[in-house]
C-alpha positions as CSV (number, residue, x, y, z in Angstrom):
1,X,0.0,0.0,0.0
2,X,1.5,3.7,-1.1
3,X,1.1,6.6,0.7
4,X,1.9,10.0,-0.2
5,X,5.5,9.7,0.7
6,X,8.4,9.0,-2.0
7,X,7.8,11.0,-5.2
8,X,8.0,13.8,-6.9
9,X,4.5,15.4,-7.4
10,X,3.9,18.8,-5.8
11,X,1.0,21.0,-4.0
12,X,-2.2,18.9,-3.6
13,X,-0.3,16.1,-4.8
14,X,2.5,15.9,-3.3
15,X,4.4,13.9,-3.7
16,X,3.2,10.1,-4.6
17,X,0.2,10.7,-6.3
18,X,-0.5,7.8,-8.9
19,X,-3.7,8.8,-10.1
20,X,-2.5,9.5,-14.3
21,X,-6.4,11.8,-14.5
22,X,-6.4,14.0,-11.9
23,X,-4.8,17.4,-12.8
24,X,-1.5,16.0,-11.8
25,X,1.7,16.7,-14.5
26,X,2.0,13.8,-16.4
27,X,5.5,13.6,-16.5
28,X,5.6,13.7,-12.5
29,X,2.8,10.8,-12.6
30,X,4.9,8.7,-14.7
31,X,8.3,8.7,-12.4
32,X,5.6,8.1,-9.1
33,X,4.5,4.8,-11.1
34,X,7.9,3.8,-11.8
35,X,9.3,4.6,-8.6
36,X,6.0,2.7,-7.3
37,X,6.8,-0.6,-9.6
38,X,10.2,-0.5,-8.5
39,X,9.2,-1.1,-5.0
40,X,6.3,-3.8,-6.2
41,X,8.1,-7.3,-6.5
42,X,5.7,-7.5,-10.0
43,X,4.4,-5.4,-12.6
44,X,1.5,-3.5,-11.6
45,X,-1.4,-3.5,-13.6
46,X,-3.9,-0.4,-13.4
47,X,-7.5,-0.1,-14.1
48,X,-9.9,2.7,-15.0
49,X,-11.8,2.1,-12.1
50,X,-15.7,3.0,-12.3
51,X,-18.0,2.1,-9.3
52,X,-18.9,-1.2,-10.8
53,X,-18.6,-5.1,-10.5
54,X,-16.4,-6.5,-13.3
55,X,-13.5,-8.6,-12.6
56,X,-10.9,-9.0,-14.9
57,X,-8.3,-11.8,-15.0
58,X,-4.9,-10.6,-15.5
59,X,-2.5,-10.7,-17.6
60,X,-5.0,-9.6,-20.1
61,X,-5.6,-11.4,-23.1
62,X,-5.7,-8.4,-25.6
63,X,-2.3,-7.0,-26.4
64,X,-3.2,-3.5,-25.8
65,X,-1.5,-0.6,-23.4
66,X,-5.2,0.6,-22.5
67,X,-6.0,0.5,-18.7
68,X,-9.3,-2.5,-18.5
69,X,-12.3,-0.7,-17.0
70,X,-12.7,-2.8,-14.0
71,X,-13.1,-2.4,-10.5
72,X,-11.6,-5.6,-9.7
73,X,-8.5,-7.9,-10.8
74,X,-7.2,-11.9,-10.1
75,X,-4.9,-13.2,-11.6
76,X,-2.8,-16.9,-11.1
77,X,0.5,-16.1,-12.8
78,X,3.4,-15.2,-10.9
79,X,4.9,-11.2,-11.3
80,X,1.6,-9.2,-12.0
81,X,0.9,-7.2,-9.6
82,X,-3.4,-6.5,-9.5
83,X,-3.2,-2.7,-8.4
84,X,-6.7,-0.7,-6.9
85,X,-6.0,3.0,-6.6
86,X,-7.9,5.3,-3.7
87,X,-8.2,7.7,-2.2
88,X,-11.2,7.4,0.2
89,X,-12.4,4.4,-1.4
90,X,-11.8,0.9,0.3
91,X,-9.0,-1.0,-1.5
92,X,-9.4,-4.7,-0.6
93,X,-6.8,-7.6,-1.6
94,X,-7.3,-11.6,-1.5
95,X,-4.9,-13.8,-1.3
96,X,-5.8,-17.6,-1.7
97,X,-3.7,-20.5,0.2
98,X,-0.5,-22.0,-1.1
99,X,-0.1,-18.6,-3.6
100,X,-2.1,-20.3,-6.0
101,X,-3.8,-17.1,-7.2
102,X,-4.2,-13.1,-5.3
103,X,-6.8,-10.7,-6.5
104,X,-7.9,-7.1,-5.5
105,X,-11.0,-4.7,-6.1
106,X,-11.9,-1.3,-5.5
107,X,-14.9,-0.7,-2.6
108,X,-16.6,2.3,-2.9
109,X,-20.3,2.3,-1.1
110,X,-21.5,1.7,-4.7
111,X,-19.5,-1.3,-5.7
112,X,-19.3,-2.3,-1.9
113,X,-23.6,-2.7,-2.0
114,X,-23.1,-3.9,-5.9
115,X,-21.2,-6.5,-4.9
116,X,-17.7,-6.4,-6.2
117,X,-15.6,-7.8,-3.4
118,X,-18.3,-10.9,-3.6
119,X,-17.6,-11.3,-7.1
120,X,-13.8,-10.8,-6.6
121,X,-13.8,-13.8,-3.8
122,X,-15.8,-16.0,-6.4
123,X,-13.7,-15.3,-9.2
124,X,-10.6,-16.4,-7.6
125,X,-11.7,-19.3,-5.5
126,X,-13.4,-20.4,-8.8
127,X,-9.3,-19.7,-10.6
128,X,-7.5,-21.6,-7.9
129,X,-10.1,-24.2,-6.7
130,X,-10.1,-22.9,-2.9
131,X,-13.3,-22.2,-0.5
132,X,-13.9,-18.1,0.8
133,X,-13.0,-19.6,3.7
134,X,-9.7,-20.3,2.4
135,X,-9.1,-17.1,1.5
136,X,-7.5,-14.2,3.3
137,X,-8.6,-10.7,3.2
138,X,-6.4,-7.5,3.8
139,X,-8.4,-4.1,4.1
140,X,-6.4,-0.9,3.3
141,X,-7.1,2.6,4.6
142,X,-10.6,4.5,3.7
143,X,-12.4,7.4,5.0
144,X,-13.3,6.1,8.2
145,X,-16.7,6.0,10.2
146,X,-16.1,9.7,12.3
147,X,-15.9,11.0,8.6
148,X,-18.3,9.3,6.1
149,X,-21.5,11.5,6.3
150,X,-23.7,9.6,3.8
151,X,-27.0,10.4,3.0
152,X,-30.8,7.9,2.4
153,X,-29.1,6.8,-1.3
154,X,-26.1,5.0,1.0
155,X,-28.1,3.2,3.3
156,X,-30.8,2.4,0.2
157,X,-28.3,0.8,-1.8
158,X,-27.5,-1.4,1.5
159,X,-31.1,-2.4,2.3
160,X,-31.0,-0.2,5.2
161,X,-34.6,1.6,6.2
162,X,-34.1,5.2,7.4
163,X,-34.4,4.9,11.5
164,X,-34.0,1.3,11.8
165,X,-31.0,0.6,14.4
166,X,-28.3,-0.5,11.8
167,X,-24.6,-1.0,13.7
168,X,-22.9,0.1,10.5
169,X,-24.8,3.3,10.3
170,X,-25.2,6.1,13.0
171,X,-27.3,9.1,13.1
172,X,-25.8,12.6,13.0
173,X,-28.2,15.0,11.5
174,X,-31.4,15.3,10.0
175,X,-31.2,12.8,6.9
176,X,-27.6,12.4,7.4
177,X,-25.9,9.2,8.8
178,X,-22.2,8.0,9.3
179,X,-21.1,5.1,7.7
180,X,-18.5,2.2,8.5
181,X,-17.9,2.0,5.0
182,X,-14.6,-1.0,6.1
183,X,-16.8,-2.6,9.1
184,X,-19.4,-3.3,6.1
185,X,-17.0,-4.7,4.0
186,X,-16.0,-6.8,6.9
187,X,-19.9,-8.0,7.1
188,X,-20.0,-8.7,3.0
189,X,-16.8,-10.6,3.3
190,X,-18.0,-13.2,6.3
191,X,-21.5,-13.2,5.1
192,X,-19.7,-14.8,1.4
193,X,-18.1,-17.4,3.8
194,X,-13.9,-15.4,4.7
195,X,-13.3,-15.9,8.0
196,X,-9.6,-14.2,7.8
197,X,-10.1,-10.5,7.4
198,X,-7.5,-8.0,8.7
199,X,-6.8,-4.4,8.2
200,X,-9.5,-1.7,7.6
201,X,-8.1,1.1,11.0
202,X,-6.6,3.6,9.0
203,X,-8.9,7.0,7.9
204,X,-7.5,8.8,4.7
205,X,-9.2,12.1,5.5
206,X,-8.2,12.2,9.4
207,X,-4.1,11.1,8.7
208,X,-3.5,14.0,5.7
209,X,0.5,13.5,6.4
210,X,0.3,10.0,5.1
211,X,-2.5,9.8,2.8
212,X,-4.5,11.4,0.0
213,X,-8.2,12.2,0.7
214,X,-10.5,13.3,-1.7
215,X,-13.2,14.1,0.6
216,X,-10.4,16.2,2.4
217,X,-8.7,18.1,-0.4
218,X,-12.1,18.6,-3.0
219,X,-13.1,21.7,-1.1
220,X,-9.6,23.6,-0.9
221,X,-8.1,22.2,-3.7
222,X,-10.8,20.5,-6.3
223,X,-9.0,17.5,-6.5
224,X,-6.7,15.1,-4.6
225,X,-3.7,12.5,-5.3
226,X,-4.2,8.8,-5.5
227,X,-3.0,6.0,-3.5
228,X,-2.2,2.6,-4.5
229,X,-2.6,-1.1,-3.0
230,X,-1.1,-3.9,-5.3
231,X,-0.4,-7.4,-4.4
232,X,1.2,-10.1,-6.8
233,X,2.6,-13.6,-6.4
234,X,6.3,-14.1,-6.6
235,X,8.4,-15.5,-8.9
236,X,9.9,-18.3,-8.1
């Protein structure tokens, strides 16, 4: 997982930003994503990420230099590296037993209540012949539940009734709520059957020394860097 430390980007973006379409220079995007596949032990892979569902299996079958629009990536072959970019979002990455095969998707609220990180775990355990509960889950850093102020659309595309007692979603003003946007990813993951889940403590918008927030930095600055998460099998 990135932070914002160890490139060359400046102002909002300063320094690691990895995001190639956010106002950033493009020539200071491209030394951040090698500098950030120098450090990977296999070649990331990027998406154009888009709120959705779709998993893609990597490496890609066309021979193309286009990012896949995905929100998700698996992949069985040793040295790719299946990167999610954030930067508020929920970046969660699977890693089935015996490194058989690792995958990882991007969970905002509207991919989380889609379904992505369900159709991430089936993909894989579907590539590399393991159960969910084989798997193991690693949730990076999001905005976290003192800063997600989500309105009836959130807790609608959840199944949630406005004032019904829901753990994952705590009043705060009139039609407004807080949301646990990592605890339910948590409850999607052991409801599909994982039962090793770690990570998901870290809030992007509260820590703005270590990571980019673009709940944060919208107001003040219109825009804000992006973070990476990549995991990969090793060569042997």
């Amino acid at each position: 997982m990135s932070t914002r430390a160890g490139g060359v980007s400046d102002g909002v973006f300063a320094s690691l930003n990895l995001g190639s379409a956010v106002g950033d220079d493009p020539l200071a995007v491209t030394e951040n994503r090698r500098r950030y596949a120098t450090a990977l032990g296999g070649t990331p892979v990027f998406l154009r990420q888009v709120h959705g569902v779709r998993a893609v299996r990597l490496p890609l079958a066309e021979l193309n230099d286009a990012a896949p629009e995905a929100d998700a990536c698996w992949t069985t072959t040793p040295g790719v590296a299946c990167v999610i970019q954030v930067a508020d979002c929920l970046p969660v990455l699977f890693a089935a037993p015996d490194g058989r095969g690792v995958a990882a998707a991007h969970a905002g609220w509207r991919g989380l209540s889609a379904g992505v990180l369900e159709a991430t775990a089936k993909a894989l355990c579907e590539a590399t012949g393991c159960t969910a509960a084989e798997l193991e889950a690693w949730l990076g850093p999001c905005i976290g539940p003192r800063q997600f102020e989500v309105g009836a659309d959130v807790l609608a595309g959840f199944g949630v009734t406005p004032g019904s007692p829901h753990p994952r979603f705590v009043p705060c003003a009139v039609g407004k709520w807080r949301a646990d946007l990592a605890g339910l990813a948590r409850d999607r993951l052991a409801a599909f059957g994982l039962e090793r889940i770690d990570g998901g403590i870290w809030c992007t918008v509260e820590d703005d020394l270590r990571f980019f927030s673009f709940r944060r930095d919208r107001p003040l600055h219109g825009n804000s860097g992006r973070m990476a998460a990549a995991i990969w099998i090793e060569r042997g």
